[in-house]
N, CA, C and O atoms as a DFTB+ gen file, in Angstrom:
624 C
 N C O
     1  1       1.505       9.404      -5.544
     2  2       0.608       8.751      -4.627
     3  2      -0.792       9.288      -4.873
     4  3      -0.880      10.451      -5.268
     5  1      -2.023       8.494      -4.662
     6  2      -3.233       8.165      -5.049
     7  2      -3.995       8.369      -3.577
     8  3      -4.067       7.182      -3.258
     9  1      -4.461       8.919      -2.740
    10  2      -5.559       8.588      -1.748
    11  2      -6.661       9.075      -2.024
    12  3      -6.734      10.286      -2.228
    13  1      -7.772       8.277      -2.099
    14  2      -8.754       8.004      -1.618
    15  2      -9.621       6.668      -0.869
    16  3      -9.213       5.876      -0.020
    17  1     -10.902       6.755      -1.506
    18  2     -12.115       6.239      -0.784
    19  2     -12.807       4.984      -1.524
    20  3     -13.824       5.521      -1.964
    21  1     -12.855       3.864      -1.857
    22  2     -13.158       3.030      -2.383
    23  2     -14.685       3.504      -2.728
    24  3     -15.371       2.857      -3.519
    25  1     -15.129       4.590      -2.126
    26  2     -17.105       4.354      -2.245
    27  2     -16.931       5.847      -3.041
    28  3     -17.906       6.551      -3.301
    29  1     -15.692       6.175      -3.346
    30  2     -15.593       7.523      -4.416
    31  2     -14.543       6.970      -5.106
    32  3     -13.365       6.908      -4.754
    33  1     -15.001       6.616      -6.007
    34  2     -13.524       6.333      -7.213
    35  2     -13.710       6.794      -8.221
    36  3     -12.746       6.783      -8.987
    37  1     -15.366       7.586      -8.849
    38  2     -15.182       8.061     -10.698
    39  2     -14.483       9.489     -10.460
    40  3     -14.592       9.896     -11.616
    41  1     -13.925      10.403      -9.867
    42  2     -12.818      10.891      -9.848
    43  2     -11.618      10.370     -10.907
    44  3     -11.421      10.733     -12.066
    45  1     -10.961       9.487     -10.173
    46  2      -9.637       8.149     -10.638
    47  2      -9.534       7.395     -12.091
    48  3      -8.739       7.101     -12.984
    49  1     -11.040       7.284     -11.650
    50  2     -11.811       6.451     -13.496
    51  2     -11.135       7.298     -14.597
    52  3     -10.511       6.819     -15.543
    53  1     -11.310       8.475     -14.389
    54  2     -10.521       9.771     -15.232
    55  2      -9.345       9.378     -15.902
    56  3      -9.229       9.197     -17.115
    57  1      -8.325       9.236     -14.875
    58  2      -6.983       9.605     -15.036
    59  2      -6.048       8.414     -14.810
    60  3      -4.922       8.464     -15.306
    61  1      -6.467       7.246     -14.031
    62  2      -5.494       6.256     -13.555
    63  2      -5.954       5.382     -15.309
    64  3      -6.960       5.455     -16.015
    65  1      -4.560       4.570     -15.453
    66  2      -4.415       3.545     -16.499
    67  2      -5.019       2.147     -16.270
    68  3      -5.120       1.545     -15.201
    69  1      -5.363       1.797     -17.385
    70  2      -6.097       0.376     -16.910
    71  2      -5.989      -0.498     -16.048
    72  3      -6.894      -1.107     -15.476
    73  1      -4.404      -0.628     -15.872
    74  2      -4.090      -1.938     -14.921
    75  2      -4.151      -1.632     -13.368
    76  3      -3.861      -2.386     -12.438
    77  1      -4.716      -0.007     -13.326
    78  2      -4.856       0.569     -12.194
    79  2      -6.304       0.479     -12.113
    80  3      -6.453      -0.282     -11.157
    81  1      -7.263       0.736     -12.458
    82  2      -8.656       0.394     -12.353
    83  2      -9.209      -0.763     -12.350
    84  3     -10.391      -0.810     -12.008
    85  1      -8.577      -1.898     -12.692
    86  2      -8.753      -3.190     -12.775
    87  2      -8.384      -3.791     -11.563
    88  3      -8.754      -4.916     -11.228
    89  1      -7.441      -2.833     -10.702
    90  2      -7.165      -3.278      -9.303
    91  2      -8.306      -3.106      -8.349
    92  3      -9.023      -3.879      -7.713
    93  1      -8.193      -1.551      -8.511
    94  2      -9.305      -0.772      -7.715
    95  2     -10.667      -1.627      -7.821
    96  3     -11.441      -1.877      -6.897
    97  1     -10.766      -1.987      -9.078
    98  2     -12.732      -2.529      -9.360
    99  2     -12.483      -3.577      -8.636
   100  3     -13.421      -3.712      -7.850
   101  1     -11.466      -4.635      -8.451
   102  2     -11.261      -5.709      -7.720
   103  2     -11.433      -5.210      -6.407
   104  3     -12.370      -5.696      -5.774
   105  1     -10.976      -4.645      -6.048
   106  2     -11.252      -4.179      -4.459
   107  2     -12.529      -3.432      -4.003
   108  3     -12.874      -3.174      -2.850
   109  1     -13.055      -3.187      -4.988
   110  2     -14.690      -2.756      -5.310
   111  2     -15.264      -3.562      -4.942
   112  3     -16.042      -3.278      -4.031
   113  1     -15.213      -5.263      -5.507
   114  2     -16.221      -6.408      -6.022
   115  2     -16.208      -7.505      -5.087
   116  3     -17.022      -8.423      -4.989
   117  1     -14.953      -7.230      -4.274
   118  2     -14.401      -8.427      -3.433
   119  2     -15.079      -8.405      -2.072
   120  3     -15.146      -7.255      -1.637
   121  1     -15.665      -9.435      -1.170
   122  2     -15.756      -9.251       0.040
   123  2     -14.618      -9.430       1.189
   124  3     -14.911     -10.258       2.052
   125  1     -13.885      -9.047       1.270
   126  2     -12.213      -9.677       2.063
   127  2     -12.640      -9.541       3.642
   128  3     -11.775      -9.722       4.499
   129  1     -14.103      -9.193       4.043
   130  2     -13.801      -9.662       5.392
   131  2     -14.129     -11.126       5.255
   132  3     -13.817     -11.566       6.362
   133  1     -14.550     -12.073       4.579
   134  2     -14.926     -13.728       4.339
   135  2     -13.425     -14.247       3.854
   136  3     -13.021     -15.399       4.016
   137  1     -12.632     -13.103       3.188
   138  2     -11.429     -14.069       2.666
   139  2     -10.723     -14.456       3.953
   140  3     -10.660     -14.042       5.110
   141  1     -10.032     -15.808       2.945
   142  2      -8.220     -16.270       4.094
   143  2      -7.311     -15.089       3.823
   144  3      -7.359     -14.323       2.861
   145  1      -6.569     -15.083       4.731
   146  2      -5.146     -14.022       4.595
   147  2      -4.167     -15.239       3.651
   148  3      -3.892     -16.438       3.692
   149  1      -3.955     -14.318       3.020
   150  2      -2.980     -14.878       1.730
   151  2      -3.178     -14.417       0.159
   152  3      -3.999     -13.518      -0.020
   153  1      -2.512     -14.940      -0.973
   154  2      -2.245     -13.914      -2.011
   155  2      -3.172     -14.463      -3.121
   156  3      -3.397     -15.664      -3.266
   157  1      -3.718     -13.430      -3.932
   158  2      -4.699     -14.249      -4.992
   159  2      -4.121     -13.338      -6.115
   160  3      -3.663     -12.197      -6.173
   161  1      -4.351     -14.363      -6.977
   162  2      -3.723     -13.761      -8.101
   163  2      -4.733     -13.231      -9.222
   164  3      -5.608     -14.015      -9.589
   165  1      -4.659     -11.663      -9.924
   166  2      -5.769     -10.907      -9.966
   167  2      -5.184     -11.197     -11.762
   168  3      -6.033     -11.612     -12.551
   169  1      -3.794     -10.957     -12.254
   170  2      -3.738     -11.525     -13.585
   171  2      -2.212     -12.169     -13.270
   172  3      -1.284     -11.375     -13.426
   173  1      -1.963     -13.154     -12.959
   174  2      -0.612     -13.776     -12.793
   175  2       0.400     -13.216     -12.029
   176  3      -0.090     -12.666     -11.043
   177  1       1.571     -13.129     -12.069
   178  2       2.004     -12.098     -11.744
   179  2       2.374     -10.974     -11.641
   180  3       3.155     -10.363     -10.912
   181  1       1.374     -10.626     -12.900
   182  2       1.594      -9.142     -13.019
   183  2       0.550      -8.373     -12.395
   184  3       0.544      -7.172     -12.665
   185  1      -0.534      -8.913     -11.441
   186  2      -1.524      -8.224     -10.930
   187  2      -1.692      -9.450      -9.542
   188  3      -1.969     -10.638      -9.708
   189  1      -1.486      -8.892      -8.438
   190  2      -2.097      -9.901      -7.656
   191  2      -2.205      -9.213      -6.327
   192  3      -1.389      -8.316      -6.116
   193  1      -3.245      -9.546      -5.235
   194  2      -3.351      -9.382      -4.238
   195  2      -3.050     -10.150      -3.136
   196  3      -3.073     -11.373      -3.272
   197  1      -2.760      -9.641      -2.021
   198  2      -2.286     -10.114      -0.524
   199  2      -3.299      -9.682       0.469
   200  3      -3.550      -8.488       0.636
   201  1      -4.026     -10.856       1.293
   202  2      -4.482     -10.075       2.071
   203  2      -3.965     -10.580       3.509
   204  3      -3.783     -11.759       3.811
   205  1      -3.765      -9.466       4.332
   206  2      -2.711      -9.288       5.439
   207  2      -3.541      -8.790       6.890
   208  3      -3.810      -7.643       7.248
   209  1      -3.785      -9.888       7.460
   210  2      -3.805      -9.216       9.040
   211  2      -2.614      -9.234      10.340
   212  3      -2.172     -10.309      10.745
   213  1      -2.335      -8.410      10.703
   214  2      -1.513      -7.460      10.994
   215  2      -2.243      -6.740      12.298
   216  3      -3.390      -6.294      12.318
   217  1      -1.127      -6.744      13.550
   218  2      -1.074      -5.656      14.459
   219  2      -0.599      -4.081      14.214
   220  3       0.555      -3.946      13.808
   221  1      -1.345      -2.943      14.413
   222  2      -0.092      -1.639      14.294
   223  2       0.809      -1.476      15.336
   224  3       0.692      -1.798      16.518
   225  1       1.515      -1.058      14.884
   226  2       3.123      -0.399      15.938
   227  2       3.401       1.030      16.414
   228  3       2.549       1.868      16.121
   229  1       3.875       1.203      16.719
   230  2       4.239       2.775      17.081
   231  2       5.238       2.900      15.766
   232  3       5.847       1.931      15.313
   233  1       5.319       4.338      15.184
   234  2       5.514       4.426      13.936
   235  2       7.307       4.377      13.922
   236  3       8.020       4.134      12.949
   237  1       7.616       4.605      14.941
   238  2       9.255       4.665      15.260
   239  2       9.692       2.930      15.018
   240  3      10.860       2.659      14.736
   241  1       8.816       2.003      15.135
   242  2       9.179       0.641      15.415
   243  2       8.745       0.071      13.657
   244  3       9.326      -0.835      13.059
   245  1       7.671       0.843      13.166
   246  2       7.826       0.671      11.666
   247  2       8.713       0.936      10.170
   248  3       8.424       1.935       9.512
   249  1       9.337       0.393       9.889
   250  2      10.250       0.314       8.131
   251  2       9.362       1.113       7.221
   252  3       8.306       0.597       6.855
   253  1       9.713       2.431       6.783
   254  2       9.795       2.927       5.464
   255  2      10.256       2.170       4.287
   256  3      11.288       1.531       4.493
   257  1       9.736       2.078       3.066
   258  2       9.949       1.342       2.366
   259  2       9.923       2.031       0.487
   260  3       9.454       3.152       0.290
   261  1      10.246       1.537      -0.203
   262  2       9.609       1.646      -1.419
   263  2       9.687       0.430      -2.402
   264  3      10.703      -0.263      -2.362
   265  1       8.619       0.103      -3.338
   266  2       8.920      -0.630      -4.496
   267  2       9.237      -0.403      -5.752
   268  3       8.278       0.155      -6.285
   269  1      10.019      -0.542      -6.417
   270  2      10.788      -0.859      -7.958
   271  2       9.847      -1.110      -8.574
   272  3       9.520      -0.229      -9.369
   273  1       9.301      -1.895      -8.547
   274  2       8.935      -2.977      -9.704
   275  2       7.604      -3.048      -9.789
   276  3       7.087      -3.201     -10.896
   277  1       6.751      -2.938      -8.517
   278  2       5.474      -2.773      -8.586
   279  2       5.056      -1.684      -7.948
   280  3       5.441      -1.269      -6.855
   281  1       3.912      -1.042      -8.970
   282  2       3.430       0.063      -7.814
   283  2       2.434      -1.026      -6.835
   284  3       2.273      -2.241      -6.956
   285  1       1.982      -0.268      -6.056
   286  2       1.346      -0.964      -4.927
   287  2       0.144      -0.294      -4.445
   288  3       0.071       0.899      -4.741
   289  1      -1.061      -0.918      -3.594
   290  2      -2.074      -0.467      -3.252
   291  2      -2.184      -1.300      -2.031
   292  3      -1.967      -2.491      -1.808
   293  1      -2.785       0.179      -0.963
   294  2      -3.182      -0.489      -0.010
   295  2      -4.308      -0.012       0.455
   296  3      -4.463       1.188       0.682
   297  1      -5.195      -0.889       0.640
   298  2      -6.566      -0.754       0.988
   299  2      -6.862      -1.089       2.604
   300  3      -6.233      -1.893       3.292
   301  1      -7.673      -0.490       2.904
   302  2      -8.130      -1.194       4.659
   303  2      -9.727      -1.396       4.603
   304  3     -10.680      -0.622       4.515
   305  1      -9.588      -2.724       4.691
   306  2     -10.797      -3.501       5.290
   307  2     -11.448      -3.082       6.531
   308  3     -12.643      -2.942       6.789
   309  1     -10.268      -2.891       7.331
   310  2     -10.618      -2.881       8.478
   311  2      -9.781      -2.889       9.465
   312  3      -8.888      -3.737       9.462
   313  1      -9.915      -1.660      10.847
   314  2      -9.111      -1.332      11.848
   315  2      -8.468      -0.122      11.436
   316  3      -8.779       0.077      10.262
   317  1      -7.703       0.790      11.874
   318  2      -7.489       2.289      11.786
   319  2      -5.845       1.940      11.909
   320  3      -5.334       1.259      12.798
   321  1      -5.136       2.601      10.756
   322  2      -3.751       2.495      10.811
   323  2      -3.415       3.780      10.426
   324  3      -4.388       4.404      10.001
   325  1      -2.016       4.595      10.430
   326  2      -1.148       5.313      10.273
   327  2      -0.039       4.635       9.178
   328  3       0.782       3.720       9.249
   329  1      -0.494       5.642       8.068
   330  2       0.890       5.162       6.523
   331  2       1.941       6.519       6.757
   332  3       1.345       7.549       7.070
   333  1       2.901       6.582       6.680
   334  2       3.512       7.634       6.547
   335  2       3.839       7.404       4.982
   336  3       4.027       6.411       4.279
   337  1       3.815       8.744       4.784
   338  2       4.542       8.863       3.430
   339  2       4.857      10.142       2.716
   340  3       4.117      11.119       2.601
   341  1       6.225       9.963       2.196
   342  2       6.846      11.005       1.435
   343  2       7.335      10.679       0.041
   344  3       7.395       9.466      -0.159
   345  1       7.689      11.418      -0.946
   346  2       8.230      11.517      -2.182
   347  2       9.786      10.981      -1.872
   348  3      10.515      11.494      -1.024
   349  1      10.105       9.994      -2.614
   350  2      11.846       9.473      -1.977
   351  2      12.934      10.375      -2.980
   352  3      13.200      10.154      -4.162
   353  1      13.422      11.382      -2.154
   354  2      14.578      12.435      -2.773
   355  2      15.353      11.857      -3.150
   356  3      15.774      12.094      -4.282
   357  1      15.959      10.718      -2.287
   358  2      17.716      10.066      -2.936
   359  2      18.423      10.834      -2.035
   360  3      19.479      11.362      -2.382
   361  1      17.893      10.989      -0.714
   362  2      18.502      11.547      -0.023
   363  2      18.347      10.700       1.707
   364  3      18.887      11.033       2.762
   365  1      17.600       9.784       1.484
   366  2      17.257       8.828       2.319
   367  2      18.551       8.190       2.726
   368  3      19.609       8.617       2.265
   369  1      18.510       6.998       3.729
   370  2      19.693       6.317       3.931
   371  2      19.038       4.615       4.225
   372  3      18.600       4.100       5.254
   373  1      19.206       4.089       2.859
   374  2      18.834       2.482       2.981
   375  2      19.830       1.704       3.989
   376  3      21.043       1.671       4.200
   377  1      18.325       0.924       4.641
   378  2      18.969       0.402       6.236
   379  2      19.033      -0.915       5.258
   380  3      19.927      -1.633       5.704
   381  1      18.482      -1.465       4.191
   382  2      17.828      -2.595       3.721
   383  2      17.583      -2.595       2.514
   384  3      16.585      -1.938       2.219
   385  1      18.383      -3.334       1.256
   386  2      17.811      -3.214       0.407
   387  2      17.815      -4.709       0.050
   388  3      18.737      -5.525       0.056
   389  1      16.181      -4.857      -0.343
   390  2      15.939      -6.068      -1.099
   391  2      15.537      -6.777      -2.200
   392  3      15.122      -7.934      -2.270
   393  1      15.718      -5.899      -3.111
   394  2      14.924      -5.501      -4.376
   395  2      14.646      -6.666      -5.253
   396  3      13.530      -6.815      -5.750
   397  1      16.049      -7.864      -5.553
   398  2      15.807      -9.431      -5.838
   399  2      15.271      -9.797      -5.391
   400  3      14.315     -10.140      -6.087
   401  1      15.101     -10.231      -3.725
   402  2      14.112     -10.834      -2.770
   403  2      12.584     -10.686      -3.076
   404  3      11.779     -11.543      -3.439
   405  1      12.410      -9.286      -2.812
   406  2      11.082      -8.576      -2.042
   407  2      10.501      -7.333      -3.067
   408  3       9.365      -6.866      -2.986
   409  1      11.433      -6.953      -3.945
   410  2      11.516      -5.776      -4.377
   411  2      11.111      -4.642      -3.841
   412  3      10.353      -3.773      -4.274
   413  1      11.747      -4.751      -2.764
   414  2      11.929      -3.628      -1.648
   415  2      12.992      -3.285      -1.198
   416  3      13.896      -4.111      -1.071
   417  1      13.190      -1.656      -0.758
   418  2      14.133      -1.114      -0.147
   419  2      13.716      -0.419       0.937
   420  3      12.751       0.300       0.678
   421  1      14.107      -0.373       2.095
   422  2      13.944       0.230       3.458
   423  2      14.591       0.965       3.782
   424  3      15.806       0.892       3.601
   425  1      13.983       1.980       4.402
   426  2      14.978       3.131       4.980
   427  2      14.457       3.575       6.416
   428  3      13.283       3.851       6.660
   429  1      15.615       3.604       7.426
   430  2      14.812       4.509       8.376
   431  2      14.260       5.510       8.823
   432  3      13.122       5.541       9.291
   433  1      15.412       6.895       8.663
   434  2      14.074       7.923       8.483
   435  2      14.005       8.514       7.134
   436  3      14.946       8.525       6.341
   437  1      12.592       9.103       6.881
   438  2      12.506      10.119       5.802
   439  2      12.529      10.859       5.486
   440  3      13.319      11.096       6.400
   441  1      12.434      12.088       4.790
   442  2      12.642      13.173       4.663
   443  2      11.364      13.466       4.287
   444  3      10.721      12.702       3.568
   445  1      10.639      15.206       4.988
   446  2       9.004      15.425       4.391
   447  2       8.306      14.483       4.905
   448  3       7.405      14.391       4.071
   449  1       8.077      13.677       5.735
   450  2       7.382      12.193       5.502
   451  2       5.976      13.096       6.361
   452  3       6.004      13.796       7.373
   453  1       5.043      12.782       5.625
   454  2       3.609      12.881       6.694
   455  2       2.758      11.739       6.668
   456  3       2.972      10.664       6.107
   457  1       1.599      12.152       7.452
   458  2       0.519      10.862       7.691
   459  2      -0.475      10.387       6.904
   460  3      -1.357      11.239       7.014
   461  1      -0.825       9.619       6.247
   462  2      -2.135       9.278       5.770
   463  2      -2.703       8.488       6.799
   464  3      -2.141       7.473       7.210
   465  1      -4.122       9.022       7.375
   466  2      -4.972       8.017       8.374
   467  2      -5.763       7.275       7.626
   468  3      -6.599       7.831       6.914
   469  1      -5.630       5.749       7.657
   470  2      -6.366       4.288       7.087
   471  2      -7.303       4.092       7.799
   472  3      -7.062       3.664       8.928
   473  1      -8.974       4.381       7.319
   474  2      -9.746       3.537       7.859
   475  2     -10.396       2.886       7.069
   476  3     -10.223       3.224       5.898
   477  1     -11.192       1.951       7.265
   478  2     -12.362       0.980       6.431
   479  2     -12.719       1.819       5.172
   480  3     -13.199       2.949       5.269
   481  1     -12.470       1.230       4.023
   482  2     -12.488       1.554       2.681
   483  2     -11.776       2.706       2.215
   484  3     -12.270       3.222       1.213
   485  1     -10.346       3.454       2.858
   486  2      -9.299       4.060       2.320
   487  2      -8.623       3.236       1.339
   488  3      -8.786       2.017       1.298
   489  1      -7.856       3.883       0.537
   490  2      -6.922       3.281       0.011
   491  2      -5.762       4.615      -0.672
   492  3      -5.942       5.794      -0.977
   493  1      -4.382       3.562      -0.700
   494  2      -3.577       4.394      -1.133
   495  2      -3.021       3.837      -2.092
   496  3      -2.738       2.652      -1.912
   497  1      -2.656       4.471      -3.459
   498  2      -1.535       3.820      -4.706
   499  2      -0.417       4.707      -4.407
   500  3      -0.374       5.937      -4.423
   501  1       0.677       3.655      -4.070
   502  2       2.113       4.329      -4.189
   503  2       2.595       3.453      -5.424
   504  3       2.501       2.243      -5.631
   505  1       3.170       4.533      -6.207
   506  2       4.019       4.384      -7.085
   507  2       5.434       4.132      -6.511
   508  3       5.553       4.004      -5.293
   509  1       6.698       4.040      -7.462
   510  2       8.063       3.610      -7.643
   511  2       8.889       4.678      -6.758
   512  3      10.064       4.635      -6.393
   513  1       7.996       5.547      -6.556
   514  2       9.025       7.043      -6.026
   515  2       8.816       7.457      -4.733
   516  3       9.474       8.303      -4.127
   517  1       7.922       6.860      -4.354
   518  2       6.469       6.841      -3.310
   519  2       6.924       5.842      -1.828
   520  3       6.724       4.635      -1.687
   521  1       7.565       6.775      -0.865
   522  2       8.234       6.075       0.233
   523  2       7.195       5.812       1.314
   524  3       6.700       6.812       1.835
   525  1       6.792       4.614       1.726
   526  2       5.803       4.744       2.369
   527  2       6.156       3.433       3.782
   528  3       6.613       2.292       3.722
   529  1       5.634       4.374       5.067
   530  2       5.620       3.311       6.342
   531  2       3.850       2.560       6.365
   532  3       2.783       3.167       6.461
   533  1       4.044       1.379       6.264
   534  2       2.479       1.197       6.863
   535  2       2.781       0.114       7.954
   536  3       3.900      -0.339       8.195
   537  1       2.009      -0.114       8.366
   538  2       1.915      -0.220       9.831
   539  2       1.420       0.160      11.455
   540  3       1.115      -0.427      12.493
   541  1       1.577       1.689      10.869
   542  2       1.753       2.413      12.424
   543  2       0.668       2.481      12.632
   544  3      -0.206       2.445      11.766
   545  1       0.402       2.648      14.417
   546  2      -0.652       2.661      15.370
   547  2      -1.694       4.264      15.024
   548  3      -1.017       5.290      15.086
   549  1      -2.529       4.376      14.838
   550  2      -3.421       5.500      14.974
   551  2      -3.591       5.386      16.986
   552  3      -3.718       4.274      17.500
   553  1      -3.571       6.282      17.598
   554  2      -3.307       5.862      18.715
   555  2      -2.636       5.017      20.130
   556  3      -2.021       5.350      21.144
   557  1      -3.127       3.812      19.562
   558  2      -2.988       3.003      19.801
   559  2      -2.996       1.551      19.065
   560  3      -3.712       1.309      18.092
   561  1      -2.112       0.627      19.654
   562  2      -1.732      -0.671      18.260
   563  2      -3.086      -1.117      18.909
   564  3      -3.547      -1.021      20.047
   565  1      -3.656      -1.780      17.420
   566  2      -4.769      -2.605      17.210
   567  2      -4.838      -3.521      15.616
   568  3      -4.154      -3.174      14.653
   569  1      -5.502      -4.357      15.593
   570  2      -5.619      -5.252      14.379
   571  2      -5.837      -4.611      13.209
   572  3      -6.317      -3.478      13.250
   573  1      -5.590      -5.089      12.234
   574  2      -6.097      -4.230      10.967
   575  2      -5.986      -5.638       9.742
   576  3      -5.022      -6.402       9.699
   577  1      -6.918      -5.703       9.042
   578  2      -7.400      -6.030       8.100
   579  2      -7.000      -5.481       7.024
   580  3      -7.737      -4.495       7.032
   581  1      -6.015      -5.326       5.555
   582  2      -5.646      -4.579       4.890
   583  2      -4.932      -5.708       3.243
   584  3      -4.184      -6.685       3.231
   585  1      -5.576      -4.996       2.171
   586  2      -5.393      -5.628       1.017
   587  2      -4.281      -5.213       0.065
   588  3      -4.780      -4.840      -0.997
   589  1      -2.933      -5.143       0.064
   590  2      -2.074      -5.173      -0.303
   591  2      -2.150      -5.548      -2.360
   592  3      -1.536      -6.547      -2.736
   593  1      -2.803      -4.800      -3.301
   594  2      -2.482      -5.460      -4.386
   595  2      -1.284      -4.783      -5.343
   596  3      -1.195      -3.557      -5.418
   597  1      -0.535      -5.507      -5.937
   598  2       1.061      -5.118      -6.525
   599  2       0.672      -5.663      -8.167
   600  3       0.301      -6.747      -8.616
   601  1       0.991      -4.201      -8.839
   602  2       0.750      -4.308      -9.902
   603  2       2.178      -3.760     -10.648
   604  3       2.757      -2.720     -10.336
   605  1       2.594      -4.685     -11.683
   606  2       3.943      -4.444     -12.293
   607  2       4.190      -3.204     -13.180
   608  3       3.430      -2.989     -14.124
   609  1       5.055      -2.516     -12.955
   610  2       5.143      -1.143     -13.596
   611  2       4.916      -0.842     -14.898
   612  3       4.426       0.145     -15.447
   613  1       5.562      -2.341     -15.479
   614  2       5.753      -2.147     -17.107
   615  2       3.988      -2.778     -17.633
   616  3       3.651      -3.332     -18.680
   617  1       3.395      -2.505     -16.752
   618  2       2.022      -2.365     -17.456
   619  2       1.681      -1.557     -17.495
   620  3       0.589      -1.615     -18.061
   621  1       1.942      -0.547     -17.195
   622  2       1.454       1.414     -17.324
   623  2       2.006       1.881     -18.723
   624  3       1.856       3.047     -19.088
């Protein structure tokens, strides 16, 4: 896992692989408080974004998750959320697996799991191993604005 700050990224420039900076610069260049909520496609399906507005929850009422197939990025536009996230041991207990569907698997609780706090221009890259809740309330549930882009593994 990856956190930072969209307005600090030559850190990342360093070390992340192309199809990972090509996300990030997209989320650099884009204005997404003017976009529709829905998915744009950044190179077919092997690069594309979602953009998602969304209430938060109390974190007990939110799905842990991970993806296979794509690592994933989540950015916040906007509104203050709670990601939990831990390293997935294989010691978890899948409530849900959807990996044909969704290429996702869910679990309820985690093991290690801590907080990343989302505000306006955070972002997080979870990788394949990378168990992560998003959703949850920073306080209290409120709206959130947040750019979801899924980039396919076998481009790394």
């Amino acid at each position: 896992m990856i956190f930072g700050n969209i307005d600090n990224i030559d850190d990342i420039k360093k070390v992340c692989p192309k199809p990972i900076l090509k996300a990030v610069n997209y989320l650099k260049d884009n204005d997404f408080n003017n976009m529709e909520a829905g998915v744009y496609s950044i190179m077919g399906d092997d690069i594309y974004a979602q953009v998602v507005d969304k209430i938060t929850k109390d974190k007990q009422e939110a799905k842990a998750e991970v993806h296979r197939k794509y690592i994933e990025i989540q950015f916040s536009v906007g509104g203050n959320e709670v990601i939990g996230y831990a390293r997935d041991t294989g010691n978890n207990i899948v409530t849900e697996e959807l990996l044909e569907e969704k290429d996702s698997i869910f679990y309820n609780n985690v093991e290690n799991e801590i907080d990343l706090f989302m505000n306006a221009g955070s972002f997080a890259i979870f990788f394949p191993e990378d168990v992560h809740r998003p959703w949850c309330a920073y306080n209290k549930p409120c709206k959130v604005r947040k750019i979801n882009i899924k980039i396919n593994r076998d481009l790394i």
